[in-house]
N, C-alpha and C positions, 0 to 999 in steps of 0.2 A: 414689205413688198405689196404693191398696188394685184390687188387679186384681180380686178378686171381686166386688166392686163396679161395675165398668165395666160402662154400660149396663141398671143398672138402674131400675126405677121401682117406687116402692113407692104401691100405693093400697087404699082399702077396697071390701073386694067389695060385687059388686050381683049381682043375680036372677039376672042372665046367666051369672055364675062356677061356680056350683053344679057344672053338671055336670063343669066341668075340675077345679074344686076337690078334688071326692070323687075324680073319677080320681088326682088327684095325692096324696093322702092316701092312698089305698089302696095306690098306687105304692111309696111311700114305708114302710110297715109291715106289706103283707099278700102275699102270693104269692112265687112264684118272682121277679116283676121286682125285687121288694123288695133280692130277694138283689143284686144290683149296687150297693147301697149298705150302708153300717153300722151304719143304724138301725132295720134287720129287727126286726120280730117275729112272723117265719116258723114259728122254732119255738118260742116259748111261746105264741101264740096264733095261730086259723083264723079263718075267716071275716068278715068287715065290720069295717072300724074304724070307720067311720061312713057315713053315708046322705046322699043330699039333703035329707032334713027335718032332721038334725041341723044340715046347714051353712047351710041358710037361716035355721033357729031362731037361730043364731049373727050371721047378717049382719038379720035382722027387729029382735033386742033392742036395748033404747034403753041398756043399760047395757056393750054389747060393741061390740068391730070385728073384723073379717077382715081383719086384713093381707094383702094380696095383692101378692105380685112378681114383676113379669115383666121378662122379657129377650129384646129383637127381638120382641115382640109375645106371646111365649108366657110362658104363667103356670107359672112353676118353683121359687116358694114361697108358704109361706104362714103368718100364725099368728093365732091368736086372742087379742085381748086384754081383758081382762072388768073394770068397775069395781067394784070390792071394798069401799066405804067407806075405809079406811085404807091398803090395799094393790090391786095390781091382778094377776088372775091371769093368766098366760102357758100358754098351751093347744094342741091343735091343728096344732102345727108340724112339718111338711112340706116339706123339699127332696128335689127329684127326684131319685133314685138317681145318675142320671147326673151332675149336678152334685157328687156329695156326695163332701168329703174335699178340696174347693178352697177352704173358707176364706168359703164364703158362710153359710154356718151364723152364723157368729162375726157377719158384715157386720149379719144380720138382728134377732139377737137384740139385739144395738146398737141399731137403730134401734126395737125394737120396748119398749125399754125408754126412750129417750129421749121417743118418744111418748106412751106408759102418764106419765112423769115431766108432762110439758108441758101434756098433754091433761089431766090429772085430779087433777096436784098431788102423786100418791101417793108416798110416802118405801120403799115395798117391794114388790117384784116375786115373787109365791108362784107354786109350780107341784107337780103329781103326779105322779111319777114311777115306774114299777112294778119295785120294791125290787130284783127280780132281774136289774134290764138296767144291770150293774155299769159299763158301758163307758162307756153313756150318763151316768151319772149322774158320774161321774168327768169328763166333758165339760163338763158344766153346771158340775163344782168349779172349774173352770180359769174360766172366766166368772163365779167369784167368788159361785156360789150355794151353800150349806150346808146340811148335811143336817142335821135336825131329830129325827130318829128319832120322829117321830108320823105313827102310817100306818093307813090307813080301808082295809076290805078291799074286794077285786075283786069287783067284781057279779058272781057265779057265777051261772050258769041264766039270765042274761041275755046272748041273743044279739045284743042291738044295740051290745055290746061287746068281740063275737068270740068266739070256742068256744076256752078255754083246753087247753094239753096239757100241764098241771101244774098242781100244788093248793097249790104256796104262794106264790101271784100278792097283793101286796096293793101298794096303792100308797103312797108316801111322798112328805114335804111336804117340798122345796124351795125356801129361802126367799137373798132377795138384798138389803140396803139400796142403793136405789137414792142417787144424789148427787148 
């Protein structure tokens, strides 16, 4: 039995999530607490990953869901999955530093690819990944997603995406056939 797994439940957020949600997002890629996990991005980017209005806008659309997983009651992932027409994007993904580097990463993305699969029929799993978080994207290979080399640049000057501390931030397109 997959131990990362034990004791979780996975369901779609509501209204009430928000506030754990954004704590747990921001947890996960902004500040000093970020730094207790691997998927910092402490030092390329400051300030907000995202806000309450971004993550209700997320859990409000008729074409998305917020994954939400909790374990003993507390919510210690999460991700978003948006219906694409032919594919479904993979967004928003979030485990809590403290958790991260046991194998529940791996657990989530499973499931959240079986569901995008189930729920909506789609044959591929697309995501944006920002070019220069070489470690991350190397993770995502290993989960059998591929790099595409077509990449849309970083909303600079826009801080509800964070205060970058570098100027060759763009993101690129990860893409997976689901089966």
């Amino acid at each position: 039995m997959d131990t990362a797994a034990t004791g979780l439940t996975f369901r779609d957020a509501t209204d009430a999530d928000v506030d754990a949600l954004v704590m747990l997002i921001e947890s996960a890629y902004r500040g000093d607490a970020s730094r207790a996990g691997w998927t910092t991005e402490a030092d390329i980017l400051e300030g907000q990953r995202t806000d309450p209005e971004g993550v209700l806008a997320v859990i409000k659309s008729d074409d998305s869901r917020l994954l939400t997983v909790e374990r003993d009651g507390d919510v210690v992932a999460c991700c978003q999955l948006e219906h694409r027409g032919e594919h479904a994007y993979f967004g928003m993904f979030a485990v809590s530093p403290r958790l991260q580097g046991a194998g529940l990463g791996k657990v989530i993305i499973a499931e959240a690819e079986r569901t995008a699969r189930e729920t909506w029929g789609v044959r591929e799993m697309h995501m944006t990944v920002i070019s220069v978080r070489n470690d991350l994207i190397a993770w995502y290979e290993r989960r059998g997603y591929r790099r595409t080399g077509r990449m849309t640049p970083f909303p600079y000057g826009d801080e509800r995406f964070g205060v970058p501390q570098r100027d060759d931030l763009q993101f690129e397109l990860l893409v997976k056939e689901l089966a």
